[in-house]
C-alpha positions as CSV (number, residue, x, y, z in Angstrom):
1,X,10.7,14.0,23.9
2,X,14.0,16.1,24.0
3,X,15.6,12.4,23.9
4,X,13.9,12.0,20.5
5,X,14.7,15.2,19.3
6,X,18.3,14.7,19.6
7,X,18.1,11.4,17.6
8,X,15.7,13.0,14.8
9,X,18.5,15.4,14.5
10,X,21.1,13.4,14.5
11,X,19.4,10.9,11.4
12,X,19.5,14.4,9.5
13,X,23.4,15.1,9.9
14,X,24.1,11.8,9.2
15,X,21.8,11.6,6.0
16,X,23.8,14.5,4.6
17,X,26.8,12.0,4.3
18,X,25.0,9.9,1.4
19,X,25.5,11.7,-1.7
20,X,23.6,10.8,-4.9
21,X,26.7,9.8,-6.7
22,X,27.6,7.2,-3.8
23,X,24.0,6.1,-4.2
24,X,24.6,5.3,-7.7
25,X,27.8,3.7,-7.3
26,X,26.8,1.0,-5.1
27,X,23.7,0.2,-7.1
28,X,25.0,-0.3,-10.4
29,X,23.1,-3.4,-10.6
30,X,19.8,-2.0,-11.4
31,X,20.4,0.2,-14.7
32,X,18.6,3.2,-14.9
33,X,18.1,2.7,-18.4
34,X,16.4,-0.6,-18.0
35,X,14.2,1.2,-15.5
36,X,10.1,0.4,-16.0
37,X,7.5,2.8,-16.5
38,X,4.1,3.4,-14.3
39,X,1.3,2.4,-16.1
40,X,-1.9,4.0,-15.2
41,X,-5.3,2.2,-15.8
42,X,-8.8,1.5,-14.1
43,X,-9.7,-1.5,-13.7
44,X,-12.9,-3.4,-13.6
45,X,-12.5,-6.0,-10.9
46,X,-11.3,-3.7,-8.8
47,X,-14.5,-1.2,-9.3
48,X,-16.7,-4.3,-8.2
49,X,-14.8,-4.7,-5.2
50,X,-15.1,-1.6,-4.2
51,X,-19.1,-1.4,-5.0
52,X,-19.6,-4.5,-2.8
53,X,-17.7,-2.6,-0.3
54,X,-20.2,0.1,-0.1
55,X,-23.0,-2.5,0.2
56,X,-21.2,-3.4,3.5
57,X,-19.4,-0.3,5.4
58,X,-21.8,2.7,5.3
59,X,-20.0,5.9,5.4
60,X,-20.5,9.2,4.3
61,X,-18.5,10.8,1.3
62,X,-20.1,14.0,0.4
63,X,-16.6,14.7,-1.5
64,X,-16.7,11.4,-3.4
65,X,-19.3,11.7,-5.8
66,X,-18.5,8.6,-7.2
67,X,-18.6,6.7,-4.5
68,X,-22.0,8.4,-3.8
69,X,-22.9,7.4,-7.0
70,X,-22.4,3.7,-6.4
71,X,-23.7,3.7,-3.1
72,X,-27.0,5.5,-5.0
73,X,-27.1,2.9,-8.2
74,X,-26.4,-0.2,-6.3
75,X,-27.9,-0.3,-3.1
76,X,-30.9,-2.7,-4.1
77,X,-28.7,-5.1,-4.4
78,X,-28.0,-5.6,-0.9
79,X,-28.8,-9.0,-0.6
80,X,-27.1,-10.3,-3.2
81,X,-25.2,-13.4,-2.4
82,X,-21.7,-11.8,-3.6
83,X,-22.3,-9.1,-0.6
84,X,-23.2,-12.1,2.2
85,X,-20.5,-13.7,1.3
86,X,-17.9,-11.1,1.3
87,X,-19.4,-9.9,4.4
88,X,-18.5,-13.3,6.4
89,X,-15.5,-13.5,4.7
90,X,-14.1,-10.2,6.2
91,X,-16.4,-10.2,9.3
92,X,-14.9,-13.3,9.9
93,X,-10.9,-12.3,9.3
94,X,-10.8,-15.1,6.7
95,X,-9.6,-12.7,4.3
96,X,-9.3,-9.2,4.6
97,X,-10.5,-6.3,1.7
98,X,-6.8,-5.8,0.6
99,X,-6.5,-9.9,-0.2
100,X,-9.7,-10.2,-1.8
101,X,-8.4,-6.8,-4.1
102,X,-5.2,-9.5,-4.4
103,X,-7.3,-12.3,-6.0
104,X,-9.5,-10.1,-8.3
105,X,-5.9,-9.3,-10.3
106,X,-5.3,-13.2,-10.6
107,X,-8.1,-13.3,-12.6
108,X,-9.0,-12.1,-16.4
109,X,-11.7,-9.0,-16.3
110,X,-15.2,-9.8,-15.4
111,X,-17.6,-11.8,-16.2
112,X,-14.6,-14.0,-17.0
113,X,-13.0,-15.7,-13.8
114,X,-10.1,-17.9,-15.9
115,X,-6.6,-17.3,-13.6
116,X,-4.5,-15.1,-15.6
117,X,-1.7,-16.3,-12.7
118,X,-1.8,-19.3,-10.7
119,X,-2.1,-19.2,-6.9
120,X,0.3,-22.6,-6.7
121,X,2.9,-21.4,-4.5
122,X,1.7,-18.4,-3.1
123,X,0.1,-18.2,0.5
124,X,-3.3,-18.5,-0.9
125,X,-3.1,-22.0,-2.8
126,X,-4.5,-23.7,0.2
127,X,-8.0,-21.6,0.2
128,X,-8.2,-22.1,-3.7
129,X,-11.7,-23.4,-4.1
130,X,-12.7,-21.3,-1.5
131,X,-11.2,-18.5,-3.3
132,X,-13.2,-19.2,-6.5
133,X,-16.3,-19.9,-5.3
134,X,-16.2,-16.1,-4.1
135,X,-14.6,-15.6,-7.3
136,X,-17.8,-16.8,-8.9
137,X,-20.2,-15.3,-7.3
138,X,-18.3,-11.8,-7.6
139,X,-18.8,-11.8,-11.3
140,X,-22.5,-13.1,-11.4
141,X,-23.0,-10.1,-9.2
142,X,-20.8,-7.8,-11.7
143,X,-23.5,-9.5,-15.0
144,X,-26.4,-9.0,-12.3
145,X,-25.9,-5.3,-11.0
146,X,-24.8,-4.5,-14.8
147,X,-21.6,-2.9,-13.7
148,X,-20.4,-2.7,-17.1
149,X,-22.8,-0.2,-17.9
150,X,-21.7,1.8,-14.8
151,X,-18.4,2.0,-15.8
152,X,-19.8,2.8,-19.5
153,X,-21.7,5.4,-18.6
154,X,-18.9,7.1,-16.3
155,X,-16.3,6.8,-18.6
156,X,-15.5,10.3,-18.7
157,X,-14.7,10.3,-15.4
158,X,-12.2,7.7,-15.6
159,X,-10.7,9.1,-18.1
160,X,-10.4,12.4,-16.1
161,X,-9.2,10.6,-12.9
162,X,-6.8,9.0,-15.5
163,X,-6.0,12.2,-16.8
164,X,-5.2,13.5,-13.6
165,X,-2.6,10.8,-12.2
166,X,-1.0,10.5,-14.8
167,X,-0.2,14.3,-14.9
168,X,0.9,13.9,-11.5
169,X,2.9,10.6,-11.7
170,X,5.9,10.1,-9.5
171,X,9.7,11.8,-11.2
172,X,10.9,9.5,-14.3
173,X,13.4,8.1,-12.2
174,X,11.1,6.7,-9.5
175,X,11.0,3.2,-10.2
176,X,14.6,3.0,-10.9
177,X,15.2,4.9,-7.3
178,X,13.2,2.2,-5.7
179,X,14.4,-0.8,-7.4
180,X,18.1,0.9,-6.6
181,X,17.0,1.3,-2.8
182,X,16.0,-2.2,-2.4
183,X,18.2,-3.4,-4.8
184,X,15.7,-5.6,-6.2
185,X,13.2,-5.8,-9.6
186,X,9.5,-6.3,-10.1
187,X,8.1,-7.0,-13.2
188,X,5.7,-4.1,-13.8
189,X,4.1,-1.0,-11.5
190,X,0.6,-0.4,-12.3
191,X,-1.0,2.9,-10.5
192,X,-5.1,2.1,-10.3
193,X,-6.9,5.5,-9.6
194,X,-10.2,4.2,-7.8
195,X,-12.4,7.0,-7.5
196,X,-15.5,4.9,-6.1
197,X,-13.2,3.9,-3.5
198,X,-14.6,4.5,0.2
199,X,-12.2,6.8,2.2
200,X,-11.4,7.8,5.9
201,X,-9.9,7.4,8.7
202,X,-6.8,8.9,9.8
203,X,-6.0,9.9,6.5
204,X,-9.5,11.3,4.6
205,X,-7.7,9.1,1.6
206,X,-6.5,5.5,0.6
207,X,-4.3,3.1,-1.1
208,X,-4.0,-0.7,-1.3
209,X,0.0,-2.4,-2.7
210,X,-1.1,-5.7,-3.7
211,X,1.4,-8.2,-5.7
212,X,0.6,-10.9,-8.0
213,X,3.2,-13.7,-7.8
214,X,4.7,-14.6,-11.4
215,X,7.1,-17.4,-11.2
216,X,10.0,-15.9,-8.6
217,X,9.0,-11.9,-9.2
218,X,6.4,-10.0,-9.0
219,X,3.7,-7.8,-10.3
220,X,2.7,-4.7,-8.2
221,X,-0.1,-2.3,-8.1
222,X,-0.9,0.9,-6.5
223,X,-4.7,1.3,-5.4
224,X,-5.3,4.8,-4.2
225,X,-8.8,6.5,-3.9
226,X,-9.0,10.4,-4.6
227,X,-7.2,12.1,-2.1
228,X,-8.8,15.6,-3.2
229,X,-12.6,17.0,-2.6
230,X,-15.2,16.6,-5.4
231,X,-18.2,18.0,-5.6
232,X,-20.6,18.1,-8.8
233,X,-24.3,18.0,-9.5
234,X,-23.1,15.7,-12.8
235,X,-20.5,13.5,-13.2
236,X,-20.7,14.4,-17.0
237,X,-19.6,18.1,-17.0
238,X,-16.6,17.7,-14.7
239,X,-12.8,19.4,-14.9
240,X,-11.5,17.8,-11.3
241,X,-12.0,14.8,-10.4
242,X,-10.4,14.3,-6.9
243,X,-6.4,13.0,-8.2
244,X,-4.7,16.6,-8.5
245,X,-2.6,16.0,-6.0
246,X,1.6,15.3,-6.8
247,X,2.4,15.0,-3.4
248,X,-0.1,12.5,-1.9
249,X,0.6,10.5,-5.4
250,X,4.0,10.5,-4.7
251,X,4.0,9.3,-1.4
252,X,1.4,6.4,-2.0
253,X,3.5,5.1,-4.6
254,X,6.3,5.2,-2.5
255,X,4.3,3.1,0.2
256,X,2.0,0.8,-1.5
257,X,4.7,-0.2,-4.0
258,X,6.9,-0.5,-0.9
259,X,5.1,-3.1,0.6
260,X,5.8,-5.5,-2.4
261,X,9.6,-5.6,-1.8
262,X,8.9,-6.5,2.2
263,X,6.0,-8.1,2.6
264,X,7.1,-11.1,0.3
265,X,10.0,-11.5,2.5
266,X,8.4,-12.8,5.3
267,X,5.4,-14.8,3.4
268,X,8.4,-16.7,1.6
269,X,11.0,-17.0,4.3
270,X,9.9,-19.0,7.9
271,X,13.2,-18.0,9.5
272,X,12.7,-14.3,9.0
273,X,9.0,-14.5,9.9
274,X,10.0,-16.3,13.5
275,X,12.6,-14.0,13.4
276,X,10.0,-11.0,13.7
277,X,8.0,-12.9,15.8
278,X,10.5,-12.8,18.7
279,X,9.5,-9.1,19.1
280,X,5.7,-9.7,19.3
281,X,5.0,-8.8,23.0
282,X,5.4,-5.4,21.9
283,X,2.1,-5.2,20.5
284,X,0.1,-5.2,23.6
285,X,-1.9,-2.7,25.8
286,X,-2.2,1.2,24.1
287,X,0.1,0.1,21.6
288,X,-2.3,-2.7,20.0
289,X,-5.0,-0.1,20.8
290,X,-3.4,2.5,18.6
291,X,-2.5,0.5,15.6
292,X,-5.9,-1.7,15.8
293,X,-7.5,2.1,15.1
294,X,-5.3,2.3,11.7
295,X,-6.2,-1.4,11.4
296,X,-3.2,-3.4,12.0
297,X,-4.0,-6.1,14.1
298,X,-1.3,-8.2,14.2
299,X,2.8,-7.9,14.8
300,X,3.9,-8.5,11.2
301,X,1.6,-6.2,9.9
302,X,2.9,-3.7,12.2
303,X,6.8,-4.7,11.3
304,X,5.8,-4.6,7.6
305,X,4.5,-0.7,8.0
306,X,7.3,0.3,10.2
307,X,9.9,-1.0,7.1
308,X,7.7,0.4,4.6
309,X,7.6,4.0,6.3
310,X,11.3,3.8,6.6
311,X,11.6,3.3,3.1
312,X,9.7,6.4,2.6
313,X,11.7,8.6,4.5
314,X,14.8,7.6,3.1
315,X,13.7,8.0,-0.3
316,X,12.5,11.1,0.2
317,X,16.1,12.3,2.1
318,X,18.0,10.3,-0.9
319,X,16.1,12.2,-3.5
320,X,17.1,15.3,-2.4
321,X,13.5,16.5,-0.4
322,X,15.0,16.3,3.1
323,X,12.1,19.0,4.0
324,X,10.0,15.9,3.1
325,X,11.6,13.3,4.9
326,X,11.4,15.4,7.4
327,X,7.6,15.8,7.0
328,X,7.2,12.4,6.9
329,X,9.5,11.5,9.5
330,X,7.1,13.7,12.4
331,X,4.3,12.5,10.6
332,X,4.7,9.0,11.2
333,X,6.3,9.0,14.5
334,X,4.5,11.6,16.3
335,X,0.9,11.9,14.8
336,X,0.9,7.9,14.1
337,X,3.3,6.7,17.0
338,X,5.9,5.1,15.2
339,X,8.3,5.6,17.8
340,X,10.8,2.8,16.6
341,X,12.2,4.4,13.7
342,X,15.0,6.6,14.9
343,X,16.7,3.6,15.9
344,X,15.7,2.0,12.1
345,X,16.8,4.8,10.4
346,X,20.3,5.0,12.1
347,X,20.3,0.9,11.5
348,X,19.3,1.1,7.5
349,X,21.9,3.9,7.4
350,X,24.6,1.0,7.4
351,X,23.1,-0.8,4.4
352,X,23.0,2.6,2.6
353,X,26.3,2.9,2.7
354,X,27.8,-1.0,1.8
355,X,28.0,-3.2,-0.9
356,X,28.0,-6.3,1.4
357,X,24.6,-7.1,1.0
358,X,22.9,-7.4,-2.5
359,X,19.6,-7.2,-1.6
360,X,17.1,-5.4,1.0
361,X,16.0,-9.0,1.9
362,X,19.6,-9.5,3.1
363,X,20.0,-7.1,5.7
364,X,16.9,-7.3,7.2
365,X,18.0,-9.6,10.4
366,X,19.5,-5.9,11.1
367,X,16.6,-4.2,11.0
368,X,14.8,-7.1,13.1
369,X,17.6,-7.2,15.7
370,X,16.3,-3.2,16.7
371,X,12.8,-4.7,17.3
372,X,14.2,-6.8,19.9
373,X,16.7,-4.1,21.6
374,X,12.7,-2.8,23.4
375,X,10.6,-3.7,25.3
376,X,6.8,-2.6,25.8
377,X,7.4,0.1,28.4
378,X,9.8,1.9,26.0
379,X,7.0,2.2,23.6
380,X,4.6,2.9,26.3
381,X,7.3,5.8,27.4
382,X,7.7,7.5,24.2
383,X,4.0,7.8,23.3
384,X,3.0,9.4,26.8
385,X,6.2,11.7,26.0
């Protein structure tokens, strides 16, 4: 542990070095001017996901009233062929929740299913009729179950949860900060606050990043649940509504935005997917065992979080909150055993400071390479440390 220490300490000293100005400099590329805003909606497909959810993890959210509210308003519809099917799908591993959230923002709002985007040359064409037969049966569950007039009936409360985010959005500069990092565009950032969304887990709060694929860019999305208690006798009469929270807001959109500039990289590029491969036999033993229980069972899964934690420490550090970096940086390697990313954070130090490579995509062999430097019994060490 003293080991670790030293080399937390030393990531600090050498993060001092990287002054905003030089930051600027080598990013000219992305203007700030031309930087996109965060649009903040609710959205309807999404709401329907997440009431089939409830129909098939039970949990108990005393502090989510709306999520109580849907478990309340739905439940006889249990046996609806839109929950049987979901449930084999992700019972299954066909498709997990966070693709099925993917393919309801292909789509135009329910009851329509017409693709707003095509699913041609994304990983999902293959599955296509698959894809819309589920696609089908969620909106005849959506005209069944009368969701419309749930959301009707609650719209107060979106528009507080609305309210809320959008009070506690991310600095103006954010999306040019993280376009500047990974010195790549997406087309737009939309924030979705999903206040019947199921929470837990390590965290007692959640977010989905999915992307929708237009032509060679992207469009991204940040899913987050209330991260604040609620409780309320009505969901009329309410001032709070679980969203009040800059901090959390913050760091979601920093990591659920994240994923859609390194995920894509390894869904369109074999070479680097092999690439990350060749470190693989890490995940085995405790290791598997503790990121199976944040539910990441497989190695690129577990690459892709490592990059997009980096990415939130060093944004944090480059934005001036090195308190927060710091935060983040015990967070993720001692409370959620992320042990690799001292050695990632001295490595991504080196693309910080060059202009040799014009995009994130482009030094990422780097960041691979520390993968391979281990072996399991160096993980296995610096958790029982």
């Amino acid at each position: 542990m003293g080991r670790l220490c030293k080399w937390l300490a030393l990531i600090l000293v050498m993060g001092i070095y990287v002054s905003c100005d030089e930051n600027k400099s080598r990013d000219s590329k992305i203007k700030e001017e031309d930087s996109k805003e965060i649009v903040v909606e609710v959205n309807k497909n999404l709401i329907t996901s997440h009431i089939i959810e409830h129909m098939i993890w039970e949990g108990s959210y005393p502090s989510r009233p709306m999520v109580l509210e849907g478990k309340s308003r739905f439940n006889k519809f249990r046996d609806h062929p839109a929950i049987k099917l979901s449930d084999s799908l992700l019972i299954n591993e066909i498709f997990y929740f966070d693709e099925l959230t993917t393919f309801l923002l292909y789509i135009d709002d329910f009851p329509g299913v017409t693709f707003k985007y095509p699913l041609q040359g994304t990983l999902y064409e293959a599955k296509q009729e698959l894809i819309e037969k589920w696609l089908a049966l969620i909106s005849e569950f959506y005209v069944d179950s009368q969701i419309e007039n749930f959301i009707i009936d609650n719209q107060d409360y979106y528009n507080g949860c609305i309210k809320e985010v959008r009070k506690n959005l991310p600095p103006k500069d954010f999306v040019y900060q993280l376009e500047s990092y990974y010195r790549t565009k997406r087309l737009s950032y939309t924030l979705v606050p999903s206040p019947e969304m199921q929470t837990g887990g390590e965290y007692g709060y959640r977010g989905i990043g999915p992307y929708i694929k237009q032509g060679d860019n992207f469009h991204i999305y940040n899913v987050i649940s209330a991260s604040q208690p609620v409780y309320t006798d009505s969901l009329k009469y309410q001032h709070k509504y679980g969203f009040d929270d800059s901090k959390n807001i913050t760091r979601m959109s920093y990591h659920e935005f994240g994923h859609a500039f390194v995920n894509p990289i390894f869904e369109e590029d074999s070479l680097m997917l092999q690439s990350a491969m060749e470190s693989s036999h890490l995940l085995q033993g405790k290791y598997k065992e503790i990121m199976q229980n944040q539910n990441y069972g497989d190695w690129i899964t577990v690459v892709c979080e490592y990059l997009v934690r980096l990415g939130e420490i060093r944004l944090a550090e480059r934005s001036g909150n090195e308190k927060w970096a710091a935060d983040l940086r015990d967070y993720h390697i001692r409370q959620l055993n992320y042990v690799l990313l001292p050695e990632l954070e001295m490595e991504i130090l080196k693309f910080e400071s060059s202009n040799e490579f014009d995009s994130f995509a482009d030094f990422l062999p780097n960041l691979l390479d520390v993968f391979k430097r281990f072996e399991l019994q160096d993980i296995e060490h610096r958790i029982s440390s």
